[in-house]
C-alpha positions as CSV (number, residue, x, y, z in Angstrom):
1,X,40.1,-40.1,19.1
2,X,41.1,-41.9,16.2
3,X,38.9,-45.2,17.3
4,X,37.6,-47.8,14.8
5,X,34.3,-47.3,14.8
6,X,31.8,-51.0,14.1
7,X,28.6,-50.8,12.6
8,X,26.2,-53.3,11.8
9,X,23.7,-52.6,8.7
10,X,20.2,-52.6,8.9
11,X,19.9,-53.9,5.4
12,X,21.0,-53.7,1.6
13,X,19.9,-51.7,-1.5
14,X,18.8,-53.5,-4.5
15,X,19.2,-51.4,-7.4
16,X,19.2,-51.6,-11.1
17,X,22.8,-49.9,-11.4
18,X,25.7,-52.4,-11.1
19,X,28.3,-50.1,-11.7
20,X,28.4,-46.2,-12.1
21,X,26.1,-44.0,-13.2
22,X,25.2,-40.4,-12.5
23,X,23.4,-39.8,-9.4
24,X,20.2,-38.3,-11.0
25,X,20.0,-40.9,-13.6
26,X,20.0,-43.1,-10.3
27,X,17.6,-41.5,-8.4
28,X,15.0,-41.6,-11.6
29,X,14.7,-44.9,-11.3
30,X,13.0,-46.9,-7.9
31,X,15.4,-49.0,-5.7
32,X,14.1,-51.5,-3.1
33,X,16.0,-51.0,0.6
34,X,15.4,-54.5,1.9
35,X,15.7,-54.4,6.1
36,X,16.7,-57.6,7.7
37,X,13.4,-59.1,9.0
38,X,14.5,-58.9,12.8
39,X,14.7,-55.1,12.3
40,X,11.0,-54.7,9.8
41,X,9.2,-53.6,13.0
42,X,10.8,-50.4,12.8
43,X,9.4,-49.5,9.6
44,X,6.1,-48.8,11.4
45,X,4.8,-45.5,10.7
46,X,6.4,-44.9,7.3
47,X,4.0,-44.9,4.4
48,X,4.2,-43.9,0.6
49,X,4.4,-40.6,0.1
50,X,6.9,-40.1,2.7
51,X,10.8,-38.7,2.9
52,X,13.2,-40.2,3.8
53,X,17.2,-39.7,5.1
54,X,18.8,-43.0,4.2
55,X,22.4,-43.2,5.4
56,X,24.2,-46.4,3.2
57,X,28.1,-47.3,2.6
58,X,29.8,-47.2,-0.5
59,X,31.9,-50.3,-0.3
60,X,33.3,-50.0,-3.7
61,X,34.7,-46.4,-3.1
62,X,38.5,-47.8,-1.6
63,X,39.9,-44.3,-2.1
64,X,39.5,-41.2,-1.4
65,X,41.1,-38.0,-2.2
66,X,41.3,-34.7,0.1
67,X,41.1,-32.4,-2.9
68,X,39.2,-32.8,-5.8
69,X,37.2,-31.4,-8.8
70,X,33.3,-31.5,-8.3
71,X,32.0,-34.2,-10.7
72,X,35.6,-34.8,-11.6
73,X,35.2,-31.6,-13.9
74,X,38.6,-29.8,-13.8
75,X,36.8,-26.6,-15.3
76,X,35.2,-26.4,-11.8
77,X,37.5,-25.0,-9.3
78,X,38.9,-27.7,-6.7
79,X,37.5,-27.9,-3.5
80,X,37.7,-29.8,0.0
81,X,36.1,-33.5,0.2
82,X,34.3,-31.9,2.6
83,X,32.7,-29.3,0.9
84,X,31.9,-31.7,-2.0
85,X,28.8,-34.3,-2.1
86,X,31.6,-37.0,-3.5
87,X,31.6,-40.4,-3.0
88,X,35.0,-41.2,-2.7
89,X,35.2,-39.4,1.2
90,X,37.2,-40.9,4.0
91,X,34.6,-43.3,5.3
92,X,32.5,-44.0,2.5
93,X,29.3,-42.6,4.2
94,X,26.2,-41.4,1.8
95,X,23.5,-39.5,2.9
96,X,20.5,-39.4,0.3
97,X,16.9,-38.2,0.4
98,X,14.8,-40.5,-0.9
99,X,10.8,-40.8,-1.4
100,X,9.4,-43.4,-0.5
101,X,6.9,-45.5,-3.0
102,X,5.8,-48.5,-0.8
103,X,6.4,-50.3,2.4
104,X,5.9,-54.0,1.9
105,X,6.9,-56.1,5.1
106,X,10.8,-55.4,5.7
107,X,11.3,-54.0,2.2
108,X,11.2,-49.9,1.3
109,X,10.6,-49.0,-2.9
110,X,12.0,-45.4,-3.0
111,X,12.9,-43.0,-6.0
112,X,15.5,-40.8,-5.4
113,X,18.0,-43.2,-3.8
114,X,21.3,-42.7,-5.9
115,X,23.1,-46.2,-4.8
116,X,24.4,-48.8,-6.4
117,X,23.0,-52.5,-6.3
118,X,24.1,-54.0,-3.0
119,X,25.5,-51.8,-0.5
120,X,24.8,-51.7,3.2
121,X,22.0,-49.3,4.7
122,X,23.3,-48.1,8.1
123,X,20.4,-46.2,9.0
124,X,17.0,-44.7,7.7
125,X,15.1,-41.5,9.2
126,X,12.2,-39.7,8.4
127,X,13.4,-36.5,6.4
128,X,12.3,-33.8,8.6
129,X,12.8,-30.2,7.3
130,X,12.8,-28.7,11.2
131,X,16.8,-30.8,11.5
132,X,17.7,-31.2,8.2
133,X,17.7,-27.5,7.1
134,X,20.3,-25.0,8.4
135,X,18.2,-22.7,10.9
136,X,18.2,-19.4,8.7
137,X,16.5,-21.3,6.2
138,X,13.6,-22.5,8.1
């Protein structure tokens, strides 16, 4: 069960933040998720306007703790990594909404996105409130 997993990214985020900053400063400002050319095709049918589930790795996040404070807040009670939106998880995945601006050739503009500059997009997918809502809330 405990397999390493391999995955190979579909692109990058270029973003104005080099180093931390609060996820809704981030996502105020537009980011540019550039696709590797061989994969651009697969843009096809996303326009401006749209939502998307962007699915990136934090590469800088080396640890991680099983307990922590949300927003590193000790006045917060502590919680689970798992019942946390944290970036310092187990495997570094982030999952993001994001709205996309434009779609120019193999490159996304999005607001929203609340990523550093350069790390590895696994996977993008329309954001589709019929699968990414729990079913008593549609």
């Amino acid at each position: 069960m405990s397999q390493p997993l391999s995955f190979a990214p579909i692109g990058y985020v270029e973003s104005r933040f080099a180093e931390y900053a609060p996820s809704e400063e981030m996502g105020l400002h537009p980011s540019r998720i550039v696709v590797r050319e061989e994969m651009a095709s697969g843009l096809m049918g996303l326009s401006a306007g749209d939502s998307v589930l962007v699915l990136f790795h934090l590469q800088r996040a080396e640890t991680y703790e099983l307990q922590l404070y949300p927003g590193h807040d000790p006045s917060r009670p502590l919680r689970g990594v798992f019942a946390t939106r944290s970036q310092y998880r187990p495997n570094g995945i982030r999952a993001t909404v994001a709205r996309i601006v434009s779609v120019e050739d193999n490159v996304l503009t999005v607001t929203g996105l609340d990523a550093r500059d350069g790390p590895p997009v696994l996977d993008i997918k329309p954001h589709s409130v019929t699968f990414d809502t729990a079913n008593e809330q549609r």
